[in-house]
N, CA, C and O atoms as a printed pandas DataFrame, in Angstrom:
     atom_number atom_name residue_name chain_id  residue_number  x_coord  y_coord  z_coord
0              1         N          UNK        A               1   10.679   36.252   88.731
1              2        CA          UNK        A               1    9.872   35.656   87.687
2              3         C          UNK        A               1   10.796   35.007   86.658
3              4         O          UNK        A               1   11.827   35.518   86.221
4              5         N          UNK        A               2   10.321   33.881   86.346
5              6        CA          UNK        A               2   11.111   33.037   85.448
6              7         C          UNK        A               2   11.126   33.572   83.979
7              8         O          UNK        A               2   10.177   34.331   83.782
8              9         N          UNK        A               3   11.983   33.379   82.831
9             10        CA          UNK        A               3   12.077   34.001   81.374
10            11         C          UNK        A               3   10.954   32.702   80.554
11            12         O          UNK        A               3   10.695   31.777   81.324
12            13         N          UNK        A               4   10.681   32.649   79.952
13            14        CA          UNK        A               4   10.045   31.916   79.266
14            15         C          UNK        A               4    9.911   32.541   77.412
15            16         O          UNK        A               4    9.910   33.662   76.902
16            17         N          UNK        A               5    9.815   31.176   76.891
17            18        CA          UNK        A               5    9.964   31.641   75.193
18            19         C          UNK        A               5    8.958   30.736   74.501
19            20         O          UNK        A               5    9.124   29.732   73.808
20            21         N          UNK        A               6    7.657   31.507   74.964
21            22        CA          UNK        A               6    5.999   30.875   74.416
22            23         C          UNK        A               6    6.043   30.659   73.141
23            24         O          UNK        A               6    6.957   31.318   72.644
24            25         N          UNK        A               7    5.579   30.152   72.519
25            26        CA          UNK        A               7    5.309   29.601   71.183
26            27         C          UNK        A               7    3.749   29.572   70.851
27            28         O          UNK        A               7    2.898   28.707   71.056
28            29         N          UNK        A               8    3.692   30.706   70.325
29            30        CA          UNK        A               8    1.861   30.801   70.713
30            31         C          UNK        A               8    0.900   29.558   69.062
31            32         O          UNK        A               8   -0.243   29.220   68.753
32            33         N          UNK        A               9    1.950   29.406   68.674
33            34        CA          UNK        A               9    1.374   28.515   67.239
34            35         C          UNK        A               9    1.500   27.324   68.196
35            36         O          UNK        A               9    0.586   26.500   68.186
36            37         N          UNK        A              10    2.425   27.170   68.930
37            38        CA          UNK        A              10    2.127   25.063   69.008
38            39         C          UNK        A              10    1.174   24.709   69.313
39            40         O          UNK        A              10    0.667   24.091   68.377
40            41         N          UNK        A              11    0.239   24.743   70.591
41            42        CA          UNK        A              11   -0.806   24.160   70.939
42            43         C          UNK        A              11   -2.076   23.873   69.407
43            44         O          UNK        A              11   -2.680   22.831   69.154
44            45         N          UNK        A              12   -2.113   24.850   68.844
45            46        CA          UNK        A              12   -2.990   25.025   67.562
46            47         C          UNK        A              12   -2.607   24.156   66.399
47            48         O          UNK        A              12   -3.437   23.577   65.698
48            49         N          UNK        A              13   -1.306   24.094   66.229
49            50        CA          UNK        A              13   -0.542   23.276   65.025
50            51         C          UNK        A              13   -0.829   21.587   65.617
51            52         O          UNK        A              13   -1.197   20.574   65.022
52            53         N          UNK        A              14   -0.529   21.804   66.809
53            54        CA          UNK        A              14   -0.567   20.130   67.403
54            55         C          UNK        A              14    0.784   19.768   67.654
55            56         O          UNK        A              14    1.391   19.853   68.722
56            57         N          UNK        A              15    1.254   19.287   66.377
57            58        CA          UNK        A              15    2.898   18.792   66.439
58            59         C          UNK        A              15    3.433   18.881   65.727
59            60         O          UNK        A              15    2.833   18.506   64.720
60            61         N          UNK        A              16    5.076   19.434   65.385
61            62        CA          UNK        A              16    5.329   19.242   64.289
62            63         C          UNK        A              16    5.816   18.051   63.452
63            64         O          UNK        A              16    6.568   17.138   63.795
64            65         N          UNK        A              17    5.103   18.312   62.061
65            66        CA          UNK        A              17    4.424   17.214   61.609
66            67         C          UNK        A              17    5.764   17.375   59.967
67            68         O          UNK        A              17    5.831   18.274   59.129
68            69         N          UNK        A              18    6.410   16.396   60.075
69            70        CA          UNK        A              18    6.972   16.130   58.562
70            71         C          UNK        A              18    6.380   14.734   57.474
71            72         O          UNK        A              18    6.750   13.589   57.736
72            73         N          UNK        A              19    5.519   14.990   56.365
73            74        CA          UNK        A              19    5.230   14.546   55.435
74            75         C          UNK        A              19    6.166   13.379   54.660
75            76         O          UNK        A              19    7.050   13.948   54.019
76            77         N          UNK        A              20    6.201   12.605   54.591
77            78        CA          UNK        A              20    7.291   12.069   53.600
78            79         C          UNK        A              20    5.821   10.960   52.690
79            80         O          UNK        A              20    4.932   10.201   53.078
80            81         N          UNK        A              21    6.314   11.486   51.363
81            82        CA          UNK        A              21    5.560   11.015   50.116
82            83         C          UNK        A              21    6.553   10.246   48.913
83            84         O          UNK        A              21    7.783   10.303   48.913
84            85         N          UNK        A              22    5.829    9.620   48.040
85            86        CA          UNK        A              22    6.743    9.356   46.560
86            87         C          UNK        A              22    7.780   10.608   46.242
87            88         O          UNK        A              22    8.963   10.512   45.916
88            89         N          UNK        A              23    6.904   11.952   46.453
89            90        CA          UNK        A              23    7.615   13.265   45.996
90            91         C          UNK        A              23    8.660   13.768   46.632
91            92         O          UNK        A              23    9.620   14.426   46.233
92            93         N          UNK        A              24    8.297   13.306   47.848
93            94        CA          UNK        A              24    9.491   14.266   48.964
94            95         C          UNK        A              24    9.459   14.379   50.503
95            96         O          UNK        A              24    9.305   13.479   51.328
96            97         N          UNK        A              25    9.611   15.471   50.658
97            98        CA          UNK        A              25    9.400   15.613   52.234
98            99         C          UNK        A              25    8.768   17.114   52.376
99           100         O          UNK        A              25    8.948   18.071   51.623
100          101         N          UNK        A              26    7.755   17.018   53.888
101          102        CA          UNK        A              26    6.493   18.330   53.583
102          103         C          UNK        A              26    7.095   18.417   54.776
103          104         O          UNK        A              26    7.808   17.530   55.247
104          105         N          UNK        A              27    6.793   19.661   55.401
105          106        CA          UNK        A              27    6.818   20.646   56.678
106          107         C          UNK        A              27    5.506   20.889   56.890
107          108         O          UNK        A              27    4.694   20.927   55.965
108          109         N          UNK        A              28    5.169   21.090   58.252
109          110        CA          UNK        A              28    3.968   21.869   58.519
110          111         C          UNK        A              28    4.595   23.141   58.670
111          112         O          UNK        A              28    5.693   23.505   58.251
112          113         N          UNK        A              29    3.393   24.019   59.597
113          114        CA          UNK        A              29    3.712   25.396   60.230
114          115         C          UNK        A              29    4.899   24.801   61.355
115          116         O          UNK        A              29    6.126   24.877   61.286
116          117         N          UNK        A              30    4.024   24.187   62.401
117          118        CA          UNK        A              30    5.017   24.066   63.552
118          119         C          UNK        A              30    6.418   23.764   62.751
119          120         O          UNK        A              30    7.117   24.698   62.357
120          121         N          UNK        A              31    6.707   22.659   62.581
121          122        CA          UNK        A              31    8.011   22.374   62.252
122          123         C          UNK        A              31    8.685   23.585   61.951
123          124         O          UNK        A              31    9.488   24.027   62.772
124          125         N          UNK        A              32    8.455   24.222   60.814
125          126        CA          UNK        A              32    9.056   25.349   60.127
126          127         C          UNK        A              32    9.179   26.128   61.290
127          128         O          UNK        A              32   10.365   26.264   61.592
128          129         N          UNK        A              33    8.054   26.940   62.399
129          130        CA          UNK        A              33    8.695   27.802   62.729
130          131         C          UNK        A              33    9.927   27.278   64.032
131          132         O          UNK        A              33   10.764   27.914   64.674
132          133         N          UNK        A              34    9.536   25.854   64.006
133          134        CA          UNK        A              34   10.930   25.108   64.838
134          135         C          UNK        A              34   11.750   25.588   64.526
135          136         O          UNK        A              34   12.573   26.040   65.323
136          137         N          UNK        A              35   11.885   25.708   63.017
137          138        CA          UNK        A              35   13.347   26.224   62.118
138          139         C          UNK        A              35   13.438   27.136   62.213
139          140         O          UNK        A              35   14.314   27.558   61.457
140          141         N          UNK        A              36   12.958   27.931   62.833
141          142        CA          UNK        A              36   12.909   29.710   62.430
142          143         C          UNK        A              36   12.727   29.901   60.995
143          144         O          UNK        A              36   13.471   30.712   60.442
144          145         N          UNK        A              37   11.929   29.334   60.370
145          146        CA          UNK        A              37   11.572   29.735   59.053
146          147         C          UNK        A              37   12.775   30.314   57.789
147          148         O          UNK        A              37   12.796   31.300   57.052
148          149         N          UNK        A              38   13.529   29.360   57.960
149          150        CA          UNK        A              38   14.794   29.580   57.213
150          151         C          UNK        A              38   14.747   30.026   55.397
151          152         O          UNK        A              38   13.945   29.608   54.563
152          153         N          UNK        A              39   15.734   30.860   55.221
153          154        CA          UNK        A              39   15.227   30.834   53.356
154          155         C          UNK        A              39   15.999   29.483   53.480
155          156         O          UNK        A              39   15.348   28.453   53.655
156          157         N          UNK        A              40   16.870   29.460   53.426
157          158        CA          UNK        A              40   17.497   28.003   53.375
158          159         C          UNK        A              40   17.545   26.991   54.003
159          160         O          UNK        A              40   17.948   27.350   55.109
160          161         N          UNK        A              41   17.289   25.203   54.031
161          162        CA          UNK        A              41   18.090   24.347   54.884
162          163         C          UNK        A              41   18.888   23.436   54.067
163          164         O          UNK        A              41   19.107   23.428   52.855
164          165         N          UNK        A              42   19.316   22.581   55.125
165          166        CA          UNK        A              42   20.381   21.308   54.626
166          167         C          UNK        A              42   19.718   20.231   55.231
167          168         O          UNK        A              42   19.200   20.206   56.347
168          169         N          UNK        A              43   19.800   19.107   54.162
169          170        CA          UNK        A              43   19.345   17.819   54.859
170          171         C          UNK        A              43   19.735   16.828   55.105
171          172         O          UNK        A              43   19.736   15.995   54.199
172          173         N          UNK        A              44   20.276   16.425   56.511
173          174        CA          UNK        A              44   21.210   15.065   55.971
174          175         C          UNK        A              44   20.147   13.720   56.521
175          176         O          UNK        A              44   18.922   13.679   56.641
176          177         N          UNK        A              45   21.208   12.691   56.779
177          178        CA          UNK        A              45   20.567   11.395   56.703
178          179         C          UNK        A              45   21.340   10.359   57.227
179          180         O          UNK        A              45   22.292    9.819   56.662
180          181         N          UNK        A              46   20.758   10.030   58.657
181          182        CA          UNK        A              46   21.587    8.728   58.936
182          183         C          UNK        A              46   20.880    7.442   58.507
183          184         O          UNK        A              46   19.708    7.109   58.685
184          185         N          UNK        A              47   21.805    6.852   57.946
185          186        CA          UNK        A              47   20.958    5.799   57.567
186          187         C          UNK        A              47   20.892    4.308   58.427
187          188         O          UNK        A              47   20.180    3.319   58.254
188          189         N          UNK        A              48   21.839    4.574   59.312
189          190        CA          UNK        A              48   22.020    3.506   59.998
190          191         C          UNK        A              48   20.802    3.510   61.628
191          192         O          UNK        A              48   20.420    2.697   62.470
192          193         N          UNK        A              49   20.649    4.633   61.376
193          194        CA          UNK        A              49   19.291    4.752   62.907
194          195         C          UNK        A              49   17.960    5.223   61.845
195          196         O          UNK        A              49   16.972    5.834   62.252
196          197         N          UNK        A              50   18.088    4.973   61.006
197          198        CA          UNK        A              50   16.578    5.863   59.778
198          199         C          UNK        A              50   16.161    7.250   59.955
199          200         O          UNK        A              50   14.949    7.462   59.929
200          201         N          UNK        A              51   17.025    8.311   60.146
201          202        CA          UNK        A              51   17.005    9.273   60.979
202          203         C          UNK        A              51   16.835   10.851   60.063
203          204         O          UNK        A              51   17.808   11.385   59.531
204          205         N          UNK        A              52   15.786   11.287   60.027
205          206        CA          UNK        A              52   16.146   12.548   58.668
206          207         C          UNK        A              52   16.942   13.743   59.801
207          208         O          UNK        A              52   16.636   13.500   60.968
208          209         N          UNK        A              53   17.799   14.845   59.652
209          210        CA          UNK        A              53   18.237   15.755   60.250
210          211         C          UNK        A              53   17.713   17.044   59.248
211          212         O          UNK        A              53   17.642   16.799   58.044
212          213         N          UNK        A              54   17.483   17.903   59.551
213          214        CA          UNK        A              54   16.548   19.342   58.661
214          215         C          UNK        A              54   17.640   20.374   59.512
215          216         O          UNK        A              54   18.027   19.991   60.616
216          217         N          UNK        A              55   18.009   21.380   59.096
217          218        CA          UNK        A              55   18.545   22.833   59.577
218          219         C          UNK        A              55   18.701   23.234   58.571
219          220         O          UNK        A              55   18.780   22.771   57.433
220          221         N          UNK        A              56   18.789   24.912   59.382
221          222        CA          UNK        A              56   19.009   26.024   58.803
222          223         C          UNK        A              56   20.396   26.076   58.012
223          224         O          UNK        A              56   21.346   25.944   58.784
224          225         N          UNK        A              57   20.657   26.189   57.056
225          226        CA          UNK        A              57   21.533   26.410   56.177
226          227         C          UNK        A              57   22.605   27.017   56.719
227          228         O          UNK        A              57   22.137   27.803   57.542
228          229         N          UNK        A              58   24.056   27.117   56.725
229          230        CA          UNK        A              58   25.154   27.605   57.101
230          231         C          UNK        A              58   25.293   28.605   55.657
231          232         O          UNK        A              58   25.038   27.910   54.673
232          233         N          UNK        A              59   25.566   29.771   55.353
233          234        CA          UNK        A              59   26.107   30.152   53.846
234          235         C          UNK        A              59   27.780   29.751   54.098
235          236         O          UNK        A              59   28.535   29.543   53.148
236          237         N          UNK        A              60   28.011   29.715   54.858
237          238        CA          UNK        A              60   29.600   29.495   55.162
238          239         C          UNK        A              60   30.351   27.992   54.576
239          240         O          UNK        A              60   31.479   27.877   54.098
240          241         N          UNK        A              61   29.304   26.910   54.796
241          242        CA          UNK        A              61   29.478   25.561   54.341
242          243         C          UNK        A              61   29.094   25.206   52.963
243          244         O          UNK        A              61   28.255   25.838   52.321
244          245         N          UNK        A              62   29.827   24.024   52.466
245          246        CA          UNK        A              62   29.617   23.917   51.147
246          247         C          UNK        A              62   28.644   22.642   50.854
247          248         O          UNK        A              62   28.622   21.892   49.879
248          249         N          UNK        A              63   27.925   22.656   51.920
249          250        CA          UNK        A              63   26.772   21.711   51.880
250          251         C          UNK        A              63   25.675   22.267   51.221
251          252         O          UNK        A              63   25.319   23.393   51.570
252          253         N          UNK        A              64   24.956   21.572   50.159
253          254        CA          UNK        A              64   24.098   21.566   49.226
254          255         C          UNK        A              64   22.968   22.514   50.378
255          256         O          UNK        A              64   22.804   22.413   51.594
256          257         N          UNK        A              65   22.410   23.322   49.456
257          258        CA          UNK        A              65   21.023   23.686   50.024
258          259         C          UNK        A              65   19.669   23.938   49.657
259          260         O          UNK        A              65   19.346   24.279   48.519
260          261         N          UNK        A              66   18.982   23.799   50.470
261          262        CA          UNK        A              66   17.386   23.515   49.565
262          263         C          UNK        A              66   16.364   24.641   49.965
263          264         O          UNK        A              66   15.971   24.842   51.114
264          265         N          UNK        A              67   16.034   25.268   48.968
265          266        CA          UNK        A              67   14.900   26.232   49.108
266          267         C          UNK        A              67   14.034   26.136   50.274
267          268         O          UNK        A              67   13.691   24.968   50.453
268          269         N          UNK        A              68   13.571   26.926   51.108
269          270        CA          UNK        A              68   12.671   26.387   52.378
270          271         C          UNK        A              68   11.497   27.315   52.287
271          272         O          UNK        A              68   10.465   27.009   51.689
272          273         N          UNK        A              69   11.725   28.693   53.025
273          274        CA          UNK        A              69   10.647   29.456   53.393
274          275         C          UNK        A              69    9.690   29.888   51.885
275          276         O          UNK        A              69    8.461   29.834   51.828
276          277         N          UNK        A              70   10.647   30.328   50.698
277          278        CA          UNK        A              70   10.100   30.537   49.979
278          279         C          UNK        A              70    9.010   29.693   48.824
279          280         O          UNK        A              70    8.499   30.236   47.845
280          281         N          UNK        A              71    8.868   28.598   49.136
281          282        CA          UNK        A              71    8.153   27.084   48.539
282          283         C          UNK        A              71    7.033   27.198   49.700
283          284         O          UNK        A              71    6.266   26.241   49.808
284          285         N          UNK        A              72    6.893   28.218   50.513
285          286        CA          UNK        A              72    5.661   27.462   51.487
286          287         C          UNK        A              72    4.005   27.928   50.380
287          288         O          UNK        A              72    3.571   28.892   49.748
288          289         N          UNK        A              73    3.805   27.226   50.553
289          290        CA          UNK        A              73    1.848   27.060   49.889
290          291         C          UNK        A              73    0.664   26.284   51.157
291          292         O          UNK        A              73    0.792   25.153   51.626
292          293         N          UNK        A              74   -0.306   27.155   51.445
293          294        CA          UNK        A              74   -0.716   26.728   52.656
294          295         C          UNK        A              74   -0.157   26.498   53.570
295          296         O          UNK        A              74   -0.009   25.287   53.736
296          297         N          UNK        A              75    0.298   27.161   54.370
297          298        CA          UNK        A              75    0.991   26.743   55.800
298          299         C          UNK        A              75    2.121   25.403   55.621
299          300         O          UNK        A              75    2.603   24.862   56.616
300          301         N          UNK        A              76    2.497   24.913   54.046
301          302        CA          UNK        A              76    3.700   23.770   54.644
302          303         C          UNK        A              76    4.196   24.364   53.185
303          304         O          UNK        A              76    3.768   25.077   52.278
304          305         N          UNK        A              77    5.414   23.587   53.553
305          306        CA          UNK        A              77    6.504   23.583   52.518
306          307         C          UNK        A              77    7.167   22.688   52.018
307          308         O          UNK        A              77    7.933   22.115   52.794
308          309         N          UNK        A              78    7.148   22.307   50.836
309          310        CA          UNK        A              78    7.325   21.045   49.914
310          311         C          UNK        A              78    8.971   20.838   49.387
311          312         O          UNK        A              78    9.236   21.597   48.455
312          313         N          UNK        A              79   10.158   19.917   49.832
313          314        CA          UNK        A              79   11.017   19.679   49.368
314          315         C          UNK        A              79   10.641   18.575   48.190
315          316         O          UNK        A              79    9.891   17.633   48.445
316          317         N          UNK        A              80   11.260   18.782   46.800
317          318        CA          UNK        A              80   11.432   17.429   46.493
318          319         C          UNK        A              80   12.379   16.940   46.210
319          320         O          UNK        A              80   13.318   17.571   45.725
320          321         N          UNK        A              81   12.404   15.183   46.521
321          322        CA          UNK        A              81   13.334   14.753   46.534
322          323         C          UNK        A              81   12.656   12.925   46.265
323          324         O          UNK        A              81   12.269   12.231   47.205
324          325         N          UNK        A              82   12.660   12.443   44.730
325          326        CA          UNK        A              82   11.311   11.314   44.472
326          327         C          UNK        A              82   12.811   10.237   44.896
327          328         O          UNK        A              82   12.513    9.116   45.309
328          329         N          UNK        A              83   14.085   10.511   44.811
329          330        CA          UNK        A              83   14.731    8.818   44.304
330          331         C          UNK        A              83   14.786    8.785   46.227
331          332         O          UNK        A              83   14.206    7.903   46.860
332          333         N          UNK        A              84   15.421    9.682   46.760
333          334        CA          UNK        A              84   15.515    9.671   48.110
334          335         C          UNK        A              84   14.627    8.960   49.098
335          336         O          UNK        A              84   14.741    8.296   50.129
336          337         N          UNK        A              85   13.464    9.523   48.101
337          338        CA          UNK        A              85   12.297    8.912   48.859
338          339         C          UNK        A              85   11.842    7.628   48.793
339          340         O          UNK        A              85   11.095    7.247   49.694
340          341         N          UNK        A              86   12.206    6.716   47.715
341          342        CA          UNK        A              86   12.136    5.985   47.595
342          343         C          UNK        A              86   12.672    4.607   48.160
343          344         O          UNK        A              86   12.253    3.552   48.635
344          345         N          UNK        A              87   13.820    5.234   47.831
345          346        CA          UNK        A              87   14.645    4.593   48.642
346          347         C          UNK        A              87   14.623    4.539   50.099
347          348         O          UNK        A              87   15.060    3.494   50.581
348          349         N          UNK        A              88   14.201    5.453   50.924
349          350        CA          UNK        A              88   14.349    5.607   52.286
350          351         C          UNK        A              88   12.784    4.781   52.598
351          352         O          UNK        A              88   12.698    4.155   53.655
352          353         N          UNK        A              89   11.685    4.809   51.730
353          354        CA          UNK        A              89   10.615    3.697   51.921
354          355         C          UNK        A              89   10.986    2.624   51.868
355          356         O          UNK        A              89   10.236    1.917   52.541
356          357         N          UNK        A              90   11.920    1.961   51.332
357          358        CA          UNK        A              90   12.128    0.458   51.017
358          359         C          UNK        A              90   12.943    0.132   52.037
359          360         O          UNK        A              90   12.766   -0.951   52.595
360          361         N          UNK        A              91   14.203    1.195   52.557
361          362        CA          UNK        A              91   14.867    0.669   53.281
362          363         C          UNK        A              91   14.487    0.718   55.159
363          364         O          UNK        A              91   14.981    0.095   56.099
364          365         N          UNK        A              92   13.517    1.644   55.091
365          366        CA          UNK        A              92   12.676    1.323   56.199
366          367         C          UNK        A              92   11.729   -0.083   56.403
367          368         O          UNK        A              92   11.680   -0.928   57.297
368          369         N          UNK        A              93   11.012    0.099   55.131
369          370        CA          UNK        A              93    9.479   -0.762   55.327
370          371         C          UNK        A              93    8.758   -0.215   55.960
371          372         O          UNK        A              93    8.239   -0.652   56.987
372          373         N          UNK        A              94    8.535    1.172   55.317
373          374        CA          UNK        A              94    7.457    1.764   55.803
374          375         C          UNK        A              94    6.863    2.468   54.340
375          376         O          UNK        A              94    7.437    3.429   53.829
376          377         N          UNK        A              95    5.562    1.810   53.717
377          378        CA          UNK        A              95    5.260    2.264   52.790
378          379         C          UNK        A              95    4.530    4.133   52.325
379          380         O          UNK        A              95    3.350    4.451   52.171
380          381         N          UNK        A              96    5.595    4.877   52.238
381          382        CA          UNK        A              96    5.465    5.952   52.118
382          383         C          UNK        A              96    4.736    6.814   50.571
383          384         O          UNK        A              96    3.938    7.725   50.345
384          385         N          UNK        A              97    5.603    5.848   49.779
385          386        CA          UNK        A              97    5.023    5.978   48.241
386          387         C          UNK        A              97    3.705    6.118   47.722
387          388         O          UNK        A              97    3.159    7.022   47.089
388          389         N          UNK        A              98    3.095    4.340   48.392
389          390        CA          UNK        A              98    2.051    4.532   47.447
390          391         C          UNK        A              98    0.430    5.718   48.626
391          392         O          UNK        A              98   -0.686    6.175   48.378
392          393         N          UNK        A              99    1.208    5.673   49.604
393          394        CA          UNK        A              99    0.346    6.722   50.239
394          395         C          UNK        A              99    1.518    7.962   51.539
395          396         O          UNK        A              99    2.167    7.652   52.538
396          397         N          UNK        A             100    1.345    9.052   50.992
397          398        CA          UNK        A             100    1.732    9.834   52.488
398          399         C          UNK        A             100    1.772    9.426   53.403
399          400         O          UNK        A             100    0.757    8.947   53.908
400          401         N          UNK        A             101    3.135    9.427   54.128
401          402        CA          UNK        A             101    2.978    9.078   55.749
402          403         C          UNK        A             101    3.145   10.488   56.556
403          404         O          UNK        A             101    3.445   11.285   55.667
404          405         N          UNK        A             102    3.102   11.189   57.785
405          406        CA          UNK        A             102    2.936   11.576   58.467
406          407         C          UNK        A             102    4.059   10.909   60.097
407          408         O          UNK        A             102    4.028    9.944   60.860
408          409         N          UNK        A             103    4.846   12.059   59.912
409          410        CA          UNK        A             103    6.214   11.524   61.199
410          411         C          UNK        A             103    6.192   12.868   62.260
411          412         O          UNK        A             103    6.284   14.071   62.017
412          413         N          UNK        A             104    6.048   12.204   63.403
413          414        CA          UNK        A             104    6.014   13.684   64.538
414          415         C          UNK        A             104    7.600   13.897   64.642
415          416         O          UNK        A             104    8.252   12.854   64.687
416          417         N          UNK        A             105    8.197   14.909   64.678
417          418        CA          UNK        A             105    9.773   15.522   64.695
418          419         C          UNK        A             105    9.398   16.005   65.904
419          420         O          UNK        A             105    8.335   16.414   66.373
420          421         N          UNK        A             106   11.060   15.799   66.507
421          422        CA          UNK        A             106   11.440   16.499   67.451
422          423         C          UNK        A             106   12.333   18.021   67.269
423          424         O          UNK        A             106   12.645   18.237   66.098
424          425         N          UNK        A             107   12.661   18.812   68.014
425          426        CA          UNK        A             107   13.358   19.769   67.971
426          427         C          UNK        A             107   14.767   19.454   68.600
427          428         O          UNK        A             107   14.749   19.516   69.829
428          429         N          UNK        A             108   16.032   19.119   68.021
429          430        CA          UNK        A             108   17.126   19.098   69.173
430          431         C          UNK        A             108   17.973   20.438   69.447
431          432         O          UNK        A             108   18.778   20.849   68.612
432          433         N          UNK        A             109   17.742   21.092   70.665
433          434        CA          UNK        A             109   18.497   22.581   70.985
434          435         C          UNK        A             109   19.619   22.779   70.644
435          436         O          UNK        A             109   20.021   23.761   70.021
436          437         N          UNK        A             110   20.445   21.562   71.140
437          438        CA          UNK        A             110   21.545   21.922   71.364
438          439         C          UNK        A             110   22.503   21.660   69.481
439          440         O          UNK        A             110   23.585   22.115   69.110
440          441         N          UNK        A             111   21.414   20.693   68.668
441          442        CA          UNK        A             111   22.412   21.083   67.468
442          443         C          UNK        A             111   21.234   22.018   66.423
443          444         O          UNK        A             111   21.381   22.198   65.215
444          445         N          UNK        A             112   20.370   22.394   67.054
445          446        CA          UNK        A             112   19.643   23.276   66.321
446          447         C          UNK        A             112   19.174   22.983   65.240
447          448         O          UNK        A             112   19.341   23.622   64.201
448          449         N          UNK        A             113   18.263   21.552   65.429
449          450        CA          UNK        A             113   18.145   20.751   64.161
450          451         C          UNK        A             113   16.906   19.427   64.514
451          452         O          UNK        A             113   16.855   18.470   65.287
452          453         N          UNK        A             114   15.854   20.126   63.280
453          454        CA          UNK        A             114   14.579   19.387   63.452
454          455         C          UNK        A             114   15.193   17.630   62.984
455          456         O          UNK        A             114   15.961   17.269   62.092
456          457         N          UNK        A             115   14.452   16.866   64.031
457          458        CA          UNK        A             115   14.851   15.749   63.933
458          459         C          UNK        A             115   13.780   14.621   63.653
459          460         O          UNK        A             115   12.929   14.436   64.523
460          461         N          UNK        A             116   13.751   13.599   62.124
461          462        CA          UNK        A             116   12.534   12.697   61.840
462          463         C          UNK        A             116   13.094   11.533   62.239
463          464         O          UNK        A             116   14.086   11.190   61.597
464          465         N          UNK        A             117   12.758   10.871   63.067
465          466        CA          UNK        A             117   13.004    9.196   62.768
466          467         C          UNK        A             117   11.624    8.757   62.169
467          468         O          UNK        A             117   10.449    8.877   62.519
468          469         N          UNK        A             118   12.391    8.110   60.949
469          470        CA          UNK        A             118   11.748    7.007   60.445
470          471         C          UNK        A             118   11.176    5.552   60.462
471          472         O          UNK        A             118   11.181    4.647   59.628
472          473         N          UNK        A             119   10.658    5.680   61.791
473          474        CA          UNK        A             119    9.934    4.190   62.267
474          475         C          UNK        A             119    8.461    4.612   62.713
475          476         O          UNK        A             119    7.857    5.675   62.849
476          477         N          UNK        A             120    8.094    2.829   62.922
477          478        CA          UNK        A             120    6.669    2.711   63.074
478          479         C          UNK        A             120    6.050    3.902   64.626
479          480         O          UNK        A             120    4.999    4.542   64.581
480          481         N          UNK        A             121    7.099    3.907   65.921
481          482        CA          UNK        A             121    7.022    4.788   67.006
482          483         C          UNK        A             121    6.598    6.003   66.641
483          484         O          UNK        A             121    5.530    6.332   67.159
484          485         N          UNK        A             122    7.333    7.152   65.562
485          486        CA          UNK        A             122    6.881    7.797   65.482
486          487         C          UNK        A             122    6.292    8.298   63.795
487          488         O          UNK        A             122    6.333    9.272   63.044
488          489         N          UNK        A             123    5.821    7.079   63.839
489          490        CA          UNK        A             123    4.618    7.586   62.444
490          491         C          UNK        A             123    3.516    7.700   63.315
491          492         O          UNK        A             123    3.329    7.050   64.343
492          493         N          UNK        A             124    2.449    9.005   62.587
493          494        CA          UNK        A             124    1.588    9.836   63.268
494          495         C          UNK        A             124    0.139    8.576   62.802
495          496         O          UNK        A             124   -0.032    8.228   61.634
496          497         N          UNK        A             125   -0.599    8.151   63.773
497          498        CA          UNK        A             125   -1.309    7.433   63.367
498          499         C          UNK        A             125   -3.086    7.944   63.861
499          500         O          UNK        A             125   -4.047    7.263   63.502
């Protein structure tokens, strides 16, 4: 018999779903427990593929870190971050500001790190 590692929230959650607003960036459930529900993550940013990267916090690294598990209210969890955001709307052209967008993330295993691209493909429509 094969091992398997069910995820009994995904089918119910749908997908995981990251928020990006004027304010910031939202998590659903799924996403988060992608993360294993971290107290901490780090967020970086390629800017040259429009690409958000989310993980679990290293305490070992001296990379900035952002409150996670403990900010959740209703099943998501609210980073903010208004100039970031702003900026990452304009330099897409994807108007995020004056309304919430909605981006399906992937999970990548092997660097252990929820992954947003920021294009029209995967805005949730």
């Amino acid at each position: 018999m094969s091992d398997y590692n069910f995820n009994f929230e995904y089918v119910n959650a749908g997908a995981p779903i990251v928020t990006l607003s004027a304010l910031g960036i939202a998590f659903n459930q799924l996403s988060r427990s992608l993360l294993g529900y971290p107290e901490l993550i780090n967020i970086g940013f390629d800017e040259e593929k429009l690409t958000i990267g989310i993980k679990p916090h290293n305490p070992q690294s001296k990379i900035k870190s952002y409150e996670f598990e403990k900010k959740e209210k209703n099943g998501w969890v609210r980073i903010g971050c208004r100039d970031f955001s702003r900026h990452l709307s304009k330099i897409s052209n994807i108007d995020f500001i004056s309304k919430a967008q909605q981006f399906i993330a992937s999970y990548d295993d092997e660097q252990k790190m929820l992954i947003v691209i920021v294009d029209n493909e995967h805005l949730k429509k």
